[in-house]
C-alpha positions, 0 to 999 in steps of 0.5 A, a space after each residue: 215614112 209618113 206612118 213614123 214620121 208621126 213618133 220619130 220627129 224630135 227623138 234622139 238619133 243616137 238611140 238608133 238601135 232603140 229606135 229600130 225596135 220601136 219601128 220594127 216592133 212597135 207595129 200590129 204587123 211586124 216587118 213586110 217589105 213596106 215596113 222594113 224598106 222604111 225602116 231601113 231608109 231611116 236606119 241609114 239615115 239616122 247611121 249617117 247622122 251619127 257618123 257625122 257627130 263623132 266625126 267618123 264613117 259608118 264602117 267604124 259605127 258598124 265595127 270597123 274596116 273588115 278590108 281594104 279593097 272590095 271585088 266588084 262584078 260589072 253587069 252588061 246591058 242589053 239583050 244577049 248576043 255578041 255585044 254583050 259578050 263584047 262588052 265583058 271583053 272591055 270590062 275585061 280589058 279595065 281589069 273587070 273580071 267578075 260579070 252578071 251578064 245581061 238577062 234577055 228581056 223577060 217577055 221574050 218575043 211574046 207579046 208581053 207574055 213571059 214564056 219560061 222554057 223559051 227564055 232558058 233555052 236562049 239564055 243557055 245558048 248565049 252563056 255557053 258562047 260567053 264562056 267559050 269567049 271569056 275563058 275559064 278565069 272570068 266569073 259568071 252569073 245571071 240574074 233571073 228575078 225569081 221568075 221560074 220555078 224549081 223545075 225551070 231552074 233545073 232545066 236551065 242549069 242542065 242545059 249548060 255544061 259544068 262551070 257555064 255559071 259560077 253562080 245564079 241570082 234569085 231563080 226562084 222566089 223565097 217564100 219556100 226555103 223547101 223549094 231551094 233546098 230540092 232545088 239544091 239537090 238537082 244542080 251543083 250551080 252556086 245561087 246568090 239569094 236573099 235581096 228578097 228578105 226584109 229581116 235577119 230572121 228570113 236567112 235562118 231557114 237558108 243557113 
């Protein structure tokens, strides 16, 4: 932030798209997490600053309301076990019906050293119980941080019976669109994936 303080201060921010190509390009090296997580913060900020000039919100800045409601999941705190299972029911009970249920603590048990086999099998065990008690209506997902590899993944998703999981969050990291592709042919478990990426052209592989 510091870095583009030095060439933004005193700019037009109505020249937000020109500005964006200058940060983004400009720079010996292109895009990064670092770089692209600053962009960003100020891309928002200068949309904000535009909004409020012409007196509308953003969404009309951006092509205008696409909808007019937006479906939601909770997600549940806590370890697995039966309060987070209860707590998806008070969800429920407020009409919630979409849940990223709680994902164990990492280091599962060990000391502070994640173990990947033990993990997944505690983890199967709890989604398989949560769906026998949520039924088939609810959503359900989990979030695993990237933290396995293709072949846990698979592992993981085959110790659960079919619908256990509407859908699966960042199994594994992204630098490999291959691994998610042989990944894709060995489970039928949808994957929510691309917080990860900093650029539209990070998604071209995936698409």
């Amino acid at each position: 932030m510091e870095h583009y303080r030095e060439f933004l201060i005193g700019r037009d921010p109505m020249k937000r798209g020109a500005l964006w190509q200058e940060m983004y390009r400009s720079q010996y090296f292109e895009g990064g997490r670092t770089l692209t997580a600053a962009i960003s913060a100020i891309d928002i900020a200068l949309h904000d600053i535009v909004g409020k000039k012409l007196g509308v919100p953003v969404y009309e800045l951006l092509g205008g309301k696409h909808r007019h409601t937006v479906p939601v999941f909770a997600t549940t705190k806590g370890p697995y076990g039966q309060d987070m299972i209860d707590q998806a029911k008070d969800f429920m009970a407020r009409g919630i019906t979409a849940f990223r249920l709680s994902l164990e603590d990492m280091e599962v048990h060990s000391g502070g050293l994640f173990e990947p086999r033990e993990s997944i099998a505690n983890s199967a065990e709890w989604l398989i119980k949560a769906r026998e008690q949520l039924g088939n209506q609810v959503i359900i997902g989990v979030d695993y941080h990237h933290r396995l590899s293709p072949s846990e993944t698979a592992s993981f998703c085959q110790m659960m019976p079919t619908h256990t999981l509407d859908f699966l969050e960042e199994p594994i990291r992204d630098e490999t669109p291959d691994a998610y592709e042989a990944l894709r042919k060995l489970t039928d478990v949808p994957f929510a994936i691309g917080e990860e990426f900093t650029s539209k052209w990070q998604f071209l592989p995936y698409i």
